[in-house]
Each structure stands twice: as structure tokens, then as C-alpha cells.
C-alpha positions, 0 to 999 in steps of 0.5 A: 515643831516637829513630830517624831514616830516611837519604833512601836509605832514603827512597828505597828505600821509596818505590821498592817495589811496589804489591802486585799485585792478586788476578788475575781468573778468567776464565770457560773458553771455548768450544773453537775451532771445527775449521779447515775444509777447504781447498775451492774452489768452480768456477763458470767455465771460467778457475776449472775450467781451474785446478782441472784443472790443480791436479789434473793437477800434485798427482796421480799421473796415468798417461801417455796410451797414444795422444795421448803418443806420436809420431803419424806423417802418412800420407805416401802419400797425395797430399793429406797433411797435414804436420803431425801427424794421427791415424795410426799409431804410428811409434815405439811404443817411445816410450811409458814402460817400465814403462808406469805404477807404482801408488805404495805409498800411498792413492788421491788421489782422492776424489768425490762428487756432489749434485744434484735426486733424482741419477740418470741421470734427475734433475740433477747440479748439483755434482761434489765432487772432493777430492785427498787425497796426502801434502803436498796436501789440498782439495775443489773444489766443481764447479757443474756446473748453472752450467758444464754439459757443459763441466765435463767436456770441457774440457781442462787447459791443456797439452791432456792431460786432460779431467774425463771422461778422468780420471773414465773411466781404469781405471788412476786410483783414485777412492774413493767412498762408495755410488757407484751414484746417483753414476755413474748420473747421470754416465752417463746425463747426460754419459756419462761412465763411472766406471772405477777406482772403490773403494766405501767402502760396500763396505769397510764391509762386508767389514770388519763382514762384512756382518751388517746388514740395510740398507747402512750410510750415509756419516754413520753409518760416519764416526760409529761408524768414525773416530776424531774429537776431539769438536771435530771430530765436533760440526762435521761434525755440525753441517755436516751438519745446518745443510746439510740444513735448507737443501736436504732437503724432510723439513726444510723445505728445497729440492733447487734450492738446489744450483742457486743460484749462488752456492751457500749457505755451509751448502751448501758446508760440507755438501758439503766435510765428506762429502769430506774425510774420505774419506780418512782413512774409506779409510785406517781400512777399508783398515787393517781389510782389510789387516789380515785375511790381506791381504784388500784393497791398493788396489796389488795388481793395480790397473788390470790389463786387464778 
């Protein structure tokens, strides 16, 4: 008896798949470096304009008492001007009522400074700025040894502001950790006086109550204090450590390398990782704090009068 196949068949048969082959294993990958802070380094007037202007426009910034309202000529005297001069206050009223409203919310502004043995008698060479607020998060590098006293007097492109007006205004909050070195230096530099200053190291503090013998440095309080993935720690680790061998002596670095222009890439990486994560450091302290009978709101009482 035998058996014949219909060309359908045929086909049919030549049509199947080929079986599909064991798939390979592939050996698990490194996990993806974190993506780094948004940061900008300002090393020119036209980038320092930008960068003011930026700030003045994602911040909460208060209006001016004086240079906003309407300044009146003395008309009295013969030789009078007629266009506007520093005089008296026509229209007080003009100034915003209630004159400025802390928002319930974080601080926005976040600095910190690095330079050649900082303090009023070494060099500030970089002013690290960071705007941390709801919708808006990056670091500005400022070179203030390639830009100089201009870092600080030049003003926003509508003529409002100066870095030294932002920097000095007691009504703005501006966080820091272990500001002493810091406006020591943009003093006795620049005589710029910080004013609404909040000192991380000193939230650190209250939140240990105390209980330590030497004050506790920024690495270790991020560390020991935030909570990161262990992508995120092994970066500012490593952000830390690449940016010491290049400018710490003990490593075999340089204090001038903060000079250099263009700043070293490990250079930048260690000045915008200790930035960023202020925010999120003030927001575990303030936490801790509010937590304790209301121990610390940045809202309450803020900029009253000294």
C-alpha cells in the first residue's frame, strides 16, 4: 500500500518554520551611571547676565523697598533734574501690601564656595549656586577668579538685581552647609554680607542633639543622613573622590586647579554633586526638626526685622 503527499501538502510542509535557535544569555550589565545634575559653568559677563536673570525669574525673589517705588525730583531747587533722582518717597503706598509672603515651601537657594585655603585671606575662585524649587533644578559654577568683582555688581538685565543684593537680602533664604569659611571669604573679599543664611550643620546638630565631639562634615551627613540608591551613592562617592585627587594636596593635587579655566571636568563633578543634594539633605533635617514640637520652619518668622 502506498502512500502519496497532495502539492498542498507539499506546501504546507516546505512553509514551517525553521526552530528557533536556544536564545544566548547575555552577561548583566553594569547599572547605568546616575544622570547628573543639570549645572552651568559662568566664566563671562553675557553667561553671568543669563544666569542672574534665570535666577531672578525661577526664584521667589522679595520686591525691592527703595529702587521699586516711585522716586520723585526735588523740584525746588533751580538746578533740578527732570528726570527721576534719588529723593524722597512721593507715593509710599506704592509699595505691595502685604509687602512680601514667604511661600509655605523650601528655601530655593542653595550655595556653596570653593577656593585657594578660603577665607577672607585666601581666594575665592568658584561661587556654587544651586535653584532647587518645585519645577526648576540646577547648579551654576561661577569662576569668580576669571570674572572678579564683577561676579558680584553686575545686574540683571531689567536693572533690579546684583549677586551682592541677592546674596545680602535677609528676606531671601539661602542654605549652607558649614558657612563660616564661605562668607568669611565674601567678606573680607568682596564685602558681601550674607543675610538669610540657614547652616545645614547646624540642623545636623539639633537633629543628633548635639552628642559629638567634632562637627560633622557635609560627606559624612550625606552618607549617614539621606537616603540614596546605591547608584546614586557610588557617584557622589566617586564625584568626591575623583575631585580631591585632583585639587587636594594630601592626594597629590593643586588648590590652583580651581583657578583653571576651563575648570577640569572632575573639578566641575565635585563642585555640583556637594550642591545638589542640599536640597533634599535641608528637606531630611527640616523634617526631623518639624517633627520635634515644631522645632524649625524656615516660614516662621522668617526675615522679621534684626
Amino acid at each position: 500500500m502506498s502512500f502519496s503527499f497532495s502539492s498542498n501538502t507539499r506546501a504546507c510542509q516546505d512553509s514551517w518554520p525553521e526552530p528557533a535557535e536556544a536564545p544566548t544569555k547575555t552577561p548583566p550589565s553594569d547599572p547605568p551611571r546616575p544622570v547628573q545634575p543639570a549645572y552651568t559653568v559662568v566664566n563671562t559677563i553675557v553667561a553671568l547676565r543669563a544666569c542672574l536673570d534665570e535666577i531672578a525669574r525661577e526664584t521667589t525673589i522679595p520686591p525691592k523697598l527703595y529702587s521699586q517705588a516711585h522716586i520723585s525730583p526735588r523740584t525746588n531747587h533751580p538746578y533740578a533734574r527732570t528726570q527721576t533722582q534719588p529723593g524722597s518717597l512721593s507715593t509710599p503706598t506704592s509699595i505691595p501690601a502685604p509687602l512680601f509672603s514667604l511661600p509655605e515651601s523650601r528655601p530655593e537657594l542653595y550655595l556653596d564656595a570653593e577656593g585657594i585655603s578660603l577665607s577672607r585671606n585666601g581666594e575665592l575662585s568658584i561661587l556654587i549656586i544651586h535653584i532647587g524649587t518645585a519645577t526648576f533644578s540646577k547648579t551654576y559654577l561661577l569662576h569668580v577668579h576669571v570674572i572678579g568683582r564683577r561676579t558680584f555688581i553686575t545686574k540683571t538685565t531689567n536693572g533690579l538685581h546684583t549677586l551682592k543684593s541677592l546674596l545680602e537680602d535677609n528676606r531671601l533664604p539661602k542654605v549652607l552647609f558649614d558657612c563660616r569659611m564661605d562668607s568669611d571669604a565674601l567678606f573680607g573679599q568682596f564685602g558681601v554680607l550674607l543675610g538669610g543664611v540657614i547652616d545645614l550643620q547646624l540642623m545636623c546638630l539639633a537633629v543628633h542633639d548635639g552628642g559629638t565631639k567634632y562637627l560633622p562634615g557635609l560627606g559624612k551627613c550625606l552618607a549617614e543622613d539621606l537616603t540614596m540608591t546605591t547608584a546614586e551613592q557610588k557617584w557622589v562617592d566617586g564625584a568626591k573622590a575623583r575631585g580631591q585627587i585632583i585639587w587636594r594636596p594630601k592626594c597629590g593635587g593643586r588648590m590652583e586647579r580651581f583657578n583653571h579655566d576651563p575648570l577640569h571636568q572632575d573639578i566641575v563633578d565635585y563642585c555640583v554633586v556637594d550642591a545638589a543634594y542640599l536640597p533634599l539633605l535641608f528637606d531630611t533635617y527640616n523634617t526631623a526638626l518639624g517633627n520635634r514640637d515644631g522645632a524649625f520652619f524656615v516660614a516662621r518668622g522668617w526675615g522679621l526685622p534684626d
